[in-house]
PDB file of N, CA, C and O in Angstrom:
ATOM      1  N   UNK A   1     -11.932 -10.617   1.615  1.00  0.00           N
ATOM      2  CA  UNK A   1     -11.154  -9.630   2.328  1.00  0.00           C
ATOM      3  C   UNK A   1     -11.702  -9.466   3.740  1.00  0.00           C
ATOM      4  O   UNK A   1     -12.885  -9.568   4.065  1.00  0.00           O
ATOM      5  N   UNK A   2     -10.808  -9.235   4.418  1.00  0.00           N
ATOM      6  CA  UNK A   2     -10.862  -9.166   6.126  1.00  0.00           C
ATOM      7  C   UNK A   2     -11.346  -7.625   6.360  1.00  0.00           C
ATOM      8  O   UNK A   2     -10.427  -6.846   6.105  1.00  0.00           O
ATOM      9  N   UNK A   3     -12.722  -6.887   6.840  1.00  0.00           N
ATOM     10  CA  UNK A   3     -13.243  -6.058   7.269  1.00  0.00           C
ATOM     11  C   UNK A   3     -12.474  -5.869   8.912  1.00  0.00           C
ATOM     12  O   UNK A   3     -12.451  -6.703   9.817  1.00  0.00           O
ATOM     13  N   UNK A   4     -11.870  -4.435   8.894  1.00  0.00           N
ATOM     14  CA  UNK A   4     -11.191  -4.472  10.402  1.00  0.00           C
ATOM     15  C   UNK A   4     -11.831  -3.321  10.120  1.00  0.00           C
ATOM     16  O   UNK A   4     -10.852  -2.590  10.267  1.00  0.00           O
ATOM     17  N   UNK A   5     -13.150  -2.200   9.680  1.00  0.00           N
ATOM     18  CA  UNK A   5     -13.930  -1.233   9.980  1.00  0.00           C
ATOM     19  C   UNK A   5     -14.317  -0.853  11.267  1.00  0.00           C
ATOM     20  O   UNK A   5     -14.546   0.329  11.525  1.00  0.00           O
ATOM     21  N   UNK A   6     -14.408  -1.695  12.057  1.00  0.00           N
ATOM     22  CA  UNK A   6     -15.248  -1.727  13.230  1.00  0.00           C
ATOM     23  C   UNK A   6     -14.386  -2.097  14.237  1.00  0.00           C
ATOM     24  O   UNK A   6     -14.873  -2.296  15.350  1.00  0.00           O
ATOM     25  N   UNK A   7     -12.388  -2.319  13.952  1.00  0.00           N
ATOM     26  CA  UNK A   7     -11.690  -2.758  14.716  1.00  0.00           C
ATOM     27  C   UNK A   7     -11.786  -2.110  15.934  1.00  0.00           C
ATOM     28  O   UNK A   7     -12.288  -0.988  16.009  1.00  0.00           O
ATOM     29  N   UNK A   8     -11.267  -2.822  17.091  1.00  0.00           N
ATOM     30  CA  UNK A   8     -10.864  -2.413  18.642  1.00  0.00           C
ATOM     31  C   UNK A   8      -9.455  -2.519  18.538  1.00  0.00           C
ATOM     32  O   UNK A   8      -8.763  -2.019  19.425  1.00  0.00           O
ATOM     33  N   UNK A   9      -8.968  -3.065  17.637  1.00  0.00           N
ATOM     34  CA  UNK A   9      -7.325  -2.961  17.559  1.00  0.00           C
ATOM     35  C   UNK A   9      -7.257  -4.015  18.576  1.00  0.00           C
ATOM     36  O   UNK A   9      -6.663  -3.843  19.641  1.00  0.00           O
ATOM     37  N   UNK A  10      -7.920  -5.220  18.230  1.00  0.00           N
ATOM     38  CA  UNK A  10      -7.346  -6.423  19.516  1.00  0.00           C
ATOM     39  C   UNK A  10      -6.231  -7.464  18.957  1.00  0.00           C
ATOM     40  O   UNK A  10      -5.496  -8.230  19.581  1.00  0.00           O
ATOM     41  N   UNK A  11      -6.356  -7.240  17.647  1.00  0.00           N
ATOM     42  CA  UNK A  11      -4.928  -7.949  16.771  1.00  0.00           C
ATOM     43  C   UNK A  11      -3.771  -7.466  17.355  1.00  0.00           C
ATOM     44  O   UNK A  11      -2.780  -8.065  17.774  1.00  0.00           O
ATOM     45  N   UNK A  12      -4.115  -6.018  17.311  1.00  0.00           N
ATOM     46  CA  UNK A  12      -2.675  -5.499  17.487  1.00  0.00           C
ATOM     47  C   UNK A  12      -2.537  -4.796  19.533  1.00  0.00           C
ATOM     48  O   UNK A  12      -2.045  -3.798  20.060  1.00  0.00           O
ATOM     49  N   UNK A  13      -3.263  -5.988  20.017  1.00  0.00           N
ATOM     50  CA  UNK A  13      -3.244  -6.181  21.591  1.00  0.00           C
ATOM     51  C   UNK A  13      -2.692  -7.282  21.686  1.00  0.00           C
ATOM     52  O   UNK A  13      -2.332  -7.657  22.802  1.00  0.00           O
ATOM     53  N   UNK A  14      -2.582  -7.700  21.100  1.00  0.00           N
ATOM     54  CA  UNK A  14      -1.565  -9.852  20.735  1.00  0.00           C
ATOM     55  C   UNK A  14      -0.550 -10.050  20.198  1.00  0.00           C
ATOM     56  O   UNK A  14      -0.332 -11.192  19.793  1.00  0.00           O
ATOM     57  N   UNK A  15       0.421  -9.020  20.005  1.00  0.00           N
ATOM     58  CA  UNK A  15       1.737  -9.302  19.436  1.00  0.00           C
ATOM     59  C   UNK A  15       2.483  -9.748  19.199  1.00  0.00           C
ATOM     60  O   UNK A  15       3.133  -9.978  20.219  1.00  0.00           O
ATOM     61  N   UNK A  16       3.245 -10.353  17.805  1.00  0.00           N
ATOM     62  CA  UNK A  16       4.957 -10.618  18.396  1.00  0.00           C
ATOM     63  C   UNK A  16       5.582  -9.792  19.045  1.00  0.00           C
ATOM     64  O   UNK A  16       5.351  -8.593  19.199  1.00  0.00           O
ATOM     65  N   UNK A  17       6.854 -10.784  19.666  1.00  0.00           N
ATOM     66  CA  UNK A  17       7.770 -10.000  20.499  1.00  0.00           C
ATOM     67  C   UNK A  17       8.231  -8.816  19.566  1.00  0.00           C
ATOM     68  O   UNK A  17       8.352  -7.715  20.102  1.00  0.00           O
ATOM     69  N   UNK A  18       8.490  -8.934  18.272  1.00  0.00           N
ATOM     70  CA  UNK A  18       9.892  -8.498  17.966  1.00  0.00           C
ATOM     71  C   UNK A  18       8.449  -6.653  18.057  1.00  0.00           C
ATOM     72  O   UNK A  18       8.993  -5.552  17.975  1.00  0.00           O
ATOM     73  N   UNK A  19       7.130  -6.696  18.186  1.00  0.00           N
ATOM     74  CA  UNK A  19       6.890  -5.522  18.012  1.00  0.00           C
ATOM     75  C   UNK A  19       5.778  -4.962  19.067  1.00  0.00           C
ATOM     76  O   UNK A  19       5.042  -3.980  18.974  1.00  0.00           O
ATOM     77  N   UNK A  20       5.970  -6.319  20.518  1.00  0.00           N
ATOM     78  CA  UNK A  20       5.507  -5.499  21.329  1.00  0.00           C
ATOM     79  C   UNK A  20       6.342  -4.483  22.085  1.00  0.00           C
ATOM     80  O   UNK A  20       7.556  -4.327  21.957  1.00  0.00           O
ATOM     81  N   UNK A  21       5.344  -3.659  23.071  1.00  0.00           N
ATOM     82  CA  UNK A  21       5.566  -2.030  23.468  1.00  0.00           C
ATOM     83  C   UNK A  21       5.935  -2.314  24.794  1.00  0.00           C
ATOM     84  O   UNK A  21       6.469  -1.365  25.367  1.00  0.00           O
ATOM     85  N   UNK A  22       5.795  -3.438  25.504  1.00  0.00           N
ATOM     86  CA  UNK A  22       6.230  -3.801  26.395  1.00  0.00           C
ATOM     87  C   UNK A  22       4.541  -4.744  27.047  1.00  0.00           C
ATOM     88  O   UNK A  22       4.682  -5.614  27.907  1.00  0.00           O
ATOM     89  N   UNK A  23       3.715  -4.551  26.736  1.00  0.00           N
ATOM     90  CA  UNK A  23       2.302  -4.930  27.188  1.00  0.00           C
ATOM     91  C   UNK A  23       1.639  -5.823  26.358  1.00  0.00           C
ATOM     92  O   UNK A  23       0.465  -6.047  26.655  1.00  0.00           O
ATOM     93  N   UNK A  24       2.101  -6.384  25.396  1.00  0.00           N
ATOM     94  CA  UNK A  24       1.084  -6.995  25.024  1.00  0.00           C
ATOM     95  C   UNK A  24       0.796  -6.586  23.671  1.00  0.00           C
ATOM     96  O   UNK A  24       0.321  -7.275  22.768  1.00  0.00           O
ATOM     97  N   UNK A  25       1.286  -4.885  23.639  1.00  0.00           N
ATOM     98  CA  UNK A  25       0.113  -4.281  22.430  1.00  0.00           C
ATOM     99  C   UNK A  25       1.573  -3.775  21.276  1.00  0.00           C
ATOM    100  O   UNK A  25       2.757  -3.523  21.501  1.00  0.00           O
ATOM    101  N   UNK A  26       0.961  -3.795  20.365  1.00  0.00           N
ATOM    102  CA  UNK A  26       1.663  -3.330  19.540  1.00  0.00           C
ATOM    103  C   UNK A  26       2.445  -1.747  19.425  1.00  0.00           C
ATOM    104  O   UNK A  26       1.817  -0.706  19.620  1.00  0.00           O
ATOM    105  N   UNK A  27       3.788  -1.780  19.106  1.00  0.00           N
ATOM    106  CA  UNK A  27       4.257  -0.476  19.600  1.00  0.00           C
ATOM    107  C   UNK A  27       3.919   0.557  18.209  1.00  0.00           C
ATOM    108  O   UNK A  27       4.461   1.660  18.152  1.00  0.00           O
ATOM    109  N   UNK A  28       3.360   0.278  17.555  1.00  0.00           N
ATOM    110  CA  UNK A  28       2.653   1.157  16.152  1.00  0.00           C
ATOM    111  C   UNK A  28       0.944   1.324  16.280  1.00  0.00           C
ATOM    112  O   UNK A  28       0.192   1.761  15.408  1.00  0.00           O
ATOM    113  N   UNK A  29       0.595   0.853  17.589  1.00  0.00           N
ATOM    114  CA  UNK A  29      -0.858   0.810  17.839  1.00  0.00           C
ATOM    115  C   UNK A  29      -0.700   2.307  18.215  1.00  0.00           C
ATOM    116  O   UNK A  29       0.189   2.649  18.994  1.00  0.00           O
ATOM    117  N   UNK A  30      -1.665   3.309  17.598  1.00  0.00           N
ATOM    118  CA  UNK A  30      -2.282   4.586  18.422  1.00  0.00           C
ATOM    119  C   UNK A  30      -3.438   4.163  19.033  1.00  0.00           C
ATOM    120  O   UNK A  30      -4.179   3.419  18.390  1.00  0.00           O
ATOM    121  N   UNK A  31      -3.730   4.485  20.125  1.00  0.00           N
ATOM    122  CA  UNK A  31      -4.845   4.110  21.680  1.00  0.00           C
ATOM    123  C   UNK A  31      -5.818   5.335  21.255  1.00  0.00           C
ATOM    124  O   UNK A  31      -6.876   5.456  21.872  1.00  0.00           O
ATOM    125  N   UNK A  32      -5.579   6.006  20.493  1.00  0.00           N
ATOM    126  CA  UNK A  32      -6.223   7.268  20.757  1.00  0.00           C
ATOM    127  C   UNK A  32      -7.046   7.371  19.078  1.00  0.00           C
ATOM    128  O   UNK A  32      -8.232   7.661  19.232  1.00  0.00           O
ATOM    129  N   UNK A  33      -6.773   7.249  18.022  1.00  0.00           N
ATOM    130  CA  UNK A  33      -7.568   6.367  17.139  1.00  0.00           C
ATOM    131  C   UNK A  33      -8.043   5.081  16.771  1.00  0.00           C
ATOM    132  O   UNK A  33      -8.996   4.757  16.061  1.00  0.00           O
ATOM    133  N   UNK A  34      -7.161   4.377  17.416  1.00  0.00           N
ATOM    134  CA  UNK A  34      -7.941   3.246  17.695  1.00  0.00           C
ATOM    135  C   UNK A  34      -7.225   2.649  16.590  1.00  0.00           C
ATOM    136  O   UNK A  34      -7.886   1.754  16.063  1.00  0.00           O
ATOM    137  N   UNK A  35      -6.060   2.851  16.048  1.00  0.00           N
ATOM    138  CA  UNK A  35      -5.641   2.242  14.464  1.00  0.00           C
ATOM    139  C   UNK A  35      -4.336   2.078  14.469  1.00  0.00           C
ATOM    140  O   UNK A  35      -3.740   2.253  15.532  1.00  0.00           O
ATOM    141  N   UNK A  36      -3.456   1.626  13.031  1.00  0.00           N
ATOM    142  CA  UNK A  36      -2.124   1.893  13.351  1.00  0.00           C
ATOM    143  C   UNK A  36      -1.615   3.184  12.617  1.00  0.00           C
ATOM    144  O   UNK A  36      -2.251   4.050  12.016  1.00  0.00           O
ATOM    145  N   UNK A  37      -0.225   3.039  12.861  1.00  0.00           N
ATOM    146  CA  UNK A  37       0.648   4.508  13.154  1.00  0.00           C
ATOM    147  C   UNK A  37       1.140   4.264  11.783  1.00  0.00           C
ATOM    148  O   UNK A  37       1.264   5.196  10.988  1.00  0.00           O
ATOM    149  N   UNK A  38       1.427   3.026  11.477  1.00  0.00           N
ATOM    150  CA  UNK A  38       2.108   2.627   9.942  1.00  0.00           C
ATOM    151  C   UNK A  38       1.506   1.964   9.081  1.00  0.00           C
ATOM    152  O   UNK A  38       2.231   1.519   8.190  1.00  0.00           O
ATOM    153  N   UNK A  39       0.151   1.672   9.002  1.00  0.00           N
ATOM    154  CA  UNK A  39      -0.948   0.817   8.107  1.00  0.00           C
ATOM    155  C   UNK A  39      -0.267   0.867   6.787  1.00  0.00           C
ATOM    156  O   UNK A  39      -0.337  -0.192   6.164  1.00  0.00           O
ATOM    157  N   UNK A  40       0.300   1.724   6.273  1.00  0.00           N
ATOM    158  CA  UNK A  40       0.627   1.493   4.794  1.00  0.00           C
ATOM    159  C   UNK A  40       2.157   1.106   4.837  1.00  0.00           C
ATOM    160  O   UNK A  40       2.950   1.162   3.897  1.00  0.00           O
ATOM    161  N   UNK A  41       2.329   0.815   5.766  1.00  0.00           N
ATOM    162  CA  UNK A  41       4.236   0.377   5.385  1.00  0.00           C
ATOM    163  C   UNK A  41       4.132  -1.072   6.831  1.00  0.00           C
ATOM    164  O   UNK A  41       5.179  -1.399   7.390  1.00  0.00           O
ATOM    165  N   UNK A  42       3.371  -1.455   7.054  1.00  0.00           N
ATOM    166  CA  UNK A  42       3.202  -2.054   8.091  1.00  0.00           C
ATOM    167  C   UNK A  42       3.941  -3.500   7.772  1.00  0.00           C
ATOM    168  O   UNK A  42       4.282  -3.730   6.611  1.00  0.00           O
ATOM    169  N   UNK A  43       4.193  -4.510   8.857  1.00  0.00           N
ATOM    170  CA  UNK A  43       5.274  -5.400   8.545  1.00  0.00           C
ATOM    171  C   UNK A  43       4.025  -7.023   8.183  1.00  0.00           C
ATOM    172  O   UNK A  43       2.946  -7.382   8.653  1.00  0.00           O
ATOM    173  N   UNK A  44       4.889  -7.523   7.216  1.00  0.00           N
ATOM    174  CA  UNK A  44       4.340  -8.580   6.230  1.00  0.00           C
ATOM    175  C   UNK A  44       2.760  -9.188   7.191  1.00  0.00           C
ATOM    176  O   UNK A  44       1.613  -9.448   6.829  1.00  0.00           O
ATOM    177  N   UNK A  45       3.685  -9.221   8.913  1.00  0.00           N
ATOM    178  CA  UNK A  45       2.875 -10.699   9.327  1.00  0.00           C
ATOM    179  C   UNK A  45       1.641  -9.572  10.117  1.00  0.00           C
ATOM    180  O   UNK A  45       0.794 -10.055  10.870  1.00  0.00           O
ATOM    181  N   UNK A  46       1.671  -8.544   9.922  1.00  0.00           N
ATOM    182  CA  UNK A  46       0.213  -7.739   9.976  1.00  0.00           C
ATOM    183  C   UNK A  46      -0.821  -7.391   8.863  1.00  0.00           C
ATOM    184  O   UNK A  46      -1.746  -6.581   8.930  1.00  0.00           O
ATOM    185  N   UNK A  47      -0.411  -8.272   7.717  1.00  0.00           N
ATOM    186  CA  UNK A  47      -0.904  -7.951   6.393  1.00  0.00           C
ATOM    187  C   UNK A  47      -1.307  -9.160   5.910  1.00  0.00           C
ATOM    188  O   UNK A  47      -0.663 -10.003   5.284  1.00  0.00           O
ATOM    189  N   UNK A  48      -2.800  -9.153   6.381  1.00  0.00           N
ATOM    190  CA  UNK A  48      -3.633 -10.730   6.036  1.00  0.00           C
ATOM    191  C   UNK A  48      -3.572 -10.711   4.471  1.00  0.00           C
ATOM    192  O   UNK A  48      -3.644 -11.871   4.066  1.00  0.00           O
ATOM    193  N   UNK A  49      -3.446  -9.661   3.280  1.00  0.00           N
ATOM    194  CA  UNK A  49      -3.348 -10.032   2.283  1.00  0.00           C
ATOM    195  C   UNK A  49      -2.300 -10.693   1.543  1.00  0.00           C
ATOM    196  O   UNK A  49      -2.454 -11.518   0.642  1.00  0.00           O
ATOM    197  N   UNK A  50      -0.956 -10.138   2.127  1.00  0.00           N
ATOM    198  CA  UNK A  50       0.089 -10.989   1.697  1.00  0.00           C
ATOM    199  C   UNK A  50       0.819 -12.285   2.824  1.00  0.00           C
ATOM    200  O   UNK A  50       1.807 -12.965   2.548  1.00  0.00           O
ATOM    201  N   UNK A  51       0.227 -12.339   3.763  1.00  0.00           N
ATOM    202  CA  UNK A  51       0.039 -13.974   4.762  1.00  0.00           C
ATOM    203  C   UNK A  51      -0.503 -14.669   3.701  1.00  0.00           C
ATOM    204  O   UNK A  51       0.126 -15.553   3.119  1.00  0.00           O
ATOM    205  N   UNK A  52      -1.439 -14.391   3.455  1.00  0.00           N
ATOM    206  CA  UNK A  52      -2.252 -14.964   2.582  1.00  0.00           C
ATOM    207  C   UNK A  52      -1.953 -15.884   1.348  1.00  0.00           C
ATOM    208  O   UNK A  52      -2.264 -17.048   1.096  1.00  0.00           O
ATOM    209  N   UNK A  53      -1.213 -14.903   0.651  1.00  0.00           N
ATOM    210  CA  UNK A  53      -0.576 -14.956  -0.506  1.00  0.00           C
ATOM    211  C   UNK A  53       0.719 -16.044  -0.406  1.00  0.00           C
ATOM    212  O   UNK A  53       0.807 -17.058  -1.098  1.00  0.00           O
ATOM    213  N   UNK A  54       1.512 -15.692   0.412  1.00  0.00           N
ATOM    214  CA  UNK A  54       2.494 -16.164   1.094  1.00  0.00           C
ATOM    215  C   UNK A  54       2.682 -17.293   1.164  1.00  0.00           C
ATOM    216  O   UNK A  54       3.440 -17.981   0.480  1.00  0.00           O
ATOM    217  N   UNK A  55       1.662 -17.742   2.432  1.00  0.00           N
ATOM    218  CA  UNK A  55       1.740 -19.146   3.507  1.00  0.00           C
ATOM    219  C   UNK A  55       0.178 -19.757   2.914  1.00  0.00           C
ATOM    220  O   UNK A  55       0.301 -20.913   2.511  1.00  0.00           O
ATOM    221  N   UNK A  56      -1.046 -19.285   2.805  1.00  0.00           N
ATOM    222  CA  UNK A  56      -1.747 -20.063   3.132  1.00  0.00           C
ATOM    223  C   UNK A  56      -2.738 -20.447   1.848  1.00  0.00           C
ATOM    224  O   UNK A  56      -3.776 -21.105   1.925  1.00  0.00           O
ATOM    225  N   UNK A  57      -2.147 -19.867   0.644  1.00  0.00           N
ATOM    226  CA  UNK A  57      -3.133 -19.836  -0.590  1.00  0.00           C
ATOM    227  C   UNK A  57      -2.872 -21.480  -1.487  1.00  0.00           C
ATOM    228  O   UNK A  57      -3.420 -21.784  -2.546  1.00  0.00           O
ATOM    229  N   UNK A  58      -1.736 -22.484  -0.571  1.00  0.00           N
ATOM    230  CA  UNK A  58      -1.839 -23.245  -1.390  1.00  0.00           C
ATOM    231  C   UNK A  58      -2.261 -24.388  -0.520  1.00  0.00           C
ATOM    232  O   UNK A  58      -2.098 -25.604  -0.618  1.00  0.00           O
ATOM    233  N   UNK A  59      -2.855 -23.625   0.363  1.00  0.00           N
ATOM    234  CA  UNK A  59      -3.427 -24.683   1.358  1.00  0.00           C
ATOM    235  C   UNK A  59      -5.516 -24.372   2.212  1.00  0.00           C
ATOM    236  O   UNK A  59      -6.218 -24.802   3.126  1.00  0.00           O
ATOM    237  N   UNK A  60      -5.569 -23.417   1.123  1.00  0.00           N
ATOM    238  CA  UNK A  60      -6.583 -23.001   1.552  1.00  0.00           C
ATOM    239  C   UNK A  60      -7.338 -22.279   0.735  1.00  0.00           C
ATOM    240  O   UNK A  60      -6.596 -21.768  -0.105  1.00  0.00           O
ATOM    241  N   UNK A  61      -8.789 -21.893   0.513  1.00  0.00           N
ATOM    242  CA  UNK A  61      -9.221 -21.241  -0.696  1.00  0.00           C
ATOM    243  C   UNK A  61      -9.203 -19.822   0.234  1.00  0.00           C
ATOM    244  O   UNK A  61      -9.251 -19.936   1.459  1.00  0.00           O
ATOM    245  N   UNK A  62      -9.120 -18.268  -0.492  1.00  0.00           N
ATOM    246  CA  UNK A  62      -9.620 -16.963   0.183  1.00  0.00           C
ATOM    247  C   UNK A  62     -10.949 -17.264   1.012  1.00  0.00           C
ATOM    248  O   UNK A  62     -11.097 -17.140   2.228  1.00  0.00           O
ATOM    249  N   UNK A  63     -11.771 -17.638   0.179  1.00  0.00           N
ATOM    250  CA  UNK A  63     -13.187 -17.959   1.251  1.00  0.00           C
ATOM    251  C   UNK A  63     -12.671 -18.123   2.734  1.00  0.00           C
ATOM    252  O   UNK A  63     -12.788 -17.471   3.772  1.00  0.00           O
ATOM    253  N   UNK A  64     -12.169 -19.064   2.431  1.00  0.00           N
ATOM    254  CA  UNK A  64     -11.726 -19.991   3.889  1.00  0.00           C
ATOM    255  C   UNK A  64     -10.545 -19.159   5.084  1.00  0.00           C
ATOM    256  O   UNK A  64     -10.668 -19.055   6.305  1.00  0.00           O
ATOM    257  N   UNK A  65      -9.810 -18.830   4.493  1.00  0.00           N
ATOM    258  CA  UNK A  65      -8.879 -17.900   4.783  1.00  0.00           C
ATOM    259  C   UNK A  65      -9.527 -16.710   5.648  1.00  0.00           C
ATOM    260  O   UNK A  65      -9.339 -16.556   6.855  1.00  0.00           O
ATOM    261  N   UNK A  66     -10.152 -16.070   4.999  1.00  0.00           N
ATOM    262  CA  UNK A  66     -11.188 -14.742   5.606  1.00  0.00           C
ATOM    263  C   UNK A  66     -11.944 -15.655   6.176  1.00  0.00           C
ATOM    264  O   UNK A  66     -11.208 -15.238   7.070  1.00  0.00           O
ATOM    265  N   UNK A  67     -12.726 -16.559   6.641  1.00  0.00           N
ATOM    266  CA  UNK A  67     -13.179 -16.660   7.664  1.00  0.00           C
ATOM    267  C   UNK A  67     -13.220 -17.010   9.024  1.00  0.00           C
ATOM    268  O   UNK A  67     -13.851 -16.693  10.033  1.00  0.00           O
ATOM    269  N   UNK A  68     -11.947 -18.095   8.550  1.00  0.00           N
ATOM    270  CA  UNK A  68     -11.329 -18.085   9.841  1.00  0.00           C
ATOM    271  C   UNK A  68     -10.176 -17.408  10.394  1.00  0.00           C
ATOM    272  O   UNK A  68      -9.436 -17.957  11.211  1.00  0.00           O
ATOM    273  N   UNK A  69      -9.974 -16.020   9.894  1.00  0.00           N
ATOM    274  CA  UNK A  69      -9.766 -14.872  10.597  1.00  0.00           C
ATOM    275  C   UNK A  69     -10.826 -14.237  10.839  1.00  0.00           C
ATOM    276  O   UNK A  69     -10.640 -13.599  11.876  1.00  0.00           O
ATOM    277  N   UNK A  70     -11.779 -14.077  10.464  1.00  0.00           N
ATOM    278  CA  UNK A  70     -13.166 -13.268  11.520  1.00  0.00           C
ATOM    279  C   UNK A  70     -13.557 -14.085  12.417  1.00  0.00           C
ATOM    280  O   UNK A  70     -14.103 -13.542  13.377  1.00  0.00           O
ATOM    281  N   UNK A  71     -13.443 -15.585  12.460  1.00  0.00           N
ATOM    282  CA  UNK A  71     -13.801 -16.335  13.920  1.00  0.00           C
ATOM    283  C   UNK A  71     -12.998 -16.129  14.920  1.00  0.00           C
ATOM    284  O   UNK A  71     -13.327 -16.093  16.105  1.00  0.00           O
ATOM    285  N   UNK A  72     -11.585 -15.943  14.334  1.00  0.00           N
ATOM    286  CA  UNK A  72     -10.351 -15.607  15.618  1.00  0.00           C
ATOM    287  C   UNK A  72     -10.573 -14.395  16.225  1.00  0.00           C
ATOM    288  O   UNK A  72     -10.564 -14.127  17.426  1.00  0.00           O
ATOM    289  N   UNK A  73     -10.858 -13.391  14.871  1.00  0.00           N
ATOM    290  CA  UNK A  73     -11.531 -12.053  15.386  1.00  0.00           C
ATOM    291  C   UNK A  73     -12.219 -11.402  16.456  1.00  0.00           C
ATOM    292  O   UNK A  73     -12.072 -10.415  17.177  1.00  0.00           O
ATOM    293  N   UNK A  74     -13.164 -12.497  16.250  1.00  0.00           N
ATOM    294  CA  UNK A  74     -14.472 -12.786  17.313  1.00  0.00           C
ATOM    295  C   UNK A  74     -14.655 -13.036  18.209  1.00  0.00           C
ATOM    296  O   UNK A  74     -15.548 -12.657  18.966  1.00  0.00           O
ATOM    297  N   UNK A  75     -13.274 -14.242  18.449  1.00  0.00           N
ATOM    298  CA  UNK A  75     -13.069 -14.834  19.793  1.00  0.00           C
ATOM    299  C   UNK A  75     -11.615 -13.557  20.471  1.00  0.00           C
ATOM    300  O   UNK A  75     -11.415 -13.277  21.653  1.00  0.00           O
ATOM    301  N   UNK A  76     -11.281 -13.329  19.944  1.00  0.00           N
ATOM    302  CA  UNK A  76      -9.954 -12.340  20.468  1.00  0.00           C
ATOM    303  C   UNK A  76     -11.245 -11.321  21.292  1.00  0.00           C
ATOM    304  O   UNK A  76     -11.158 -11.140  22.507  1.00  0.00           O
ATOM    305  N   UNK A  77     -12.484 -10.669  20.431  1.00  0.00           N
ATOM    306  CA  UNK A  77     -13.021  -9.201  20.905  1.00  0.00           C
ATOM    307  C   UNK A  77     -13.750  -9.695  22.082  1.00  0.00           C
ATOM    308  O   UNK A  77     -13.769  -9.191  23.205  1.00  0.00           O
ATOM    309  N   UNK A  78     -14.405 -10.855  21.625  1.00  0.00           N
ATOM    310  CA  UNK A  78     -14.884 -11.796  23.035  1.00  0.00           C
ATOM    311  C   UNK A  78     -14.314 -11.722  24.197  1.00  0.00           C
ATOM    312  O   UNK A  78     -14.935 -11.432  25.219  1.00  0.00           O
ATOM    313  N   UNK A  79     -12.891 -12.016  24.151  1.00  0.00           N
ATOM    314  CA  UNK A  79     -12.142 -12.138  25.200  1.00  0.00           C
ATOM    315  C   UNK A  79     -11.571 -10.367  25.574  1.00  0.00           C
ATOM    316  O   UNK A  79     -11.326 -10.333  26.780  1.00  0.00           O
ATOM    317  N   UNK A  80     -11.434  -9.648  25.237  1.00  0.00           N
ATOM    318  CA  UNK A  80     -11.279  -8.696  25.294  1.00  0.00           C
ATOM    319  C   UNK A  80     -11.710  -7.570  26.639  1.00  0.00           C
ATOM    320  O   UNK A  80     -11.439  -6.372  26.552  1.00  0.00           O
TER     321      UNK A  80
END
């Protein structure tokens, strides 16, 4: 499982169109907690558990999966 505890919310600074705010950032991002506005109803392709499930479990083990989303992670906060 993907730890976003310590997020800056830089996932949701990289958007699709269909849910950026006009900048870049997600229009369900709050700036002011630092989190989202809809975490529990939030849309599929913000939900590494069912991406997961989805697209990449028959091409990849969970191990693998979670880690190279914390390297993208890493490099997104990097760049940040």
């Amino acid at each position: 499982m993907i730890d976003c505890s310590k997020c800056k919310g830089t996932c949701c600074r990289h958007v699709i169109k269909e849910l950026d705010r006009g900048d870049g950032t997600c229009r369900y991002f709050d700036e002011e907690a630092c989190n989202c506005s809809i975490y529990d109803h939030r849309p599929d392709i913000c939900n590494t558990d069912i991406l997961f499930e989805k697209y990449f479990s028959n091409i990849m083990t969970r191990e693998e999966y979670d880690r190279r989303n914390s390297e993208a992670c890493k490099l997104l906060n990097s760049n940040y």
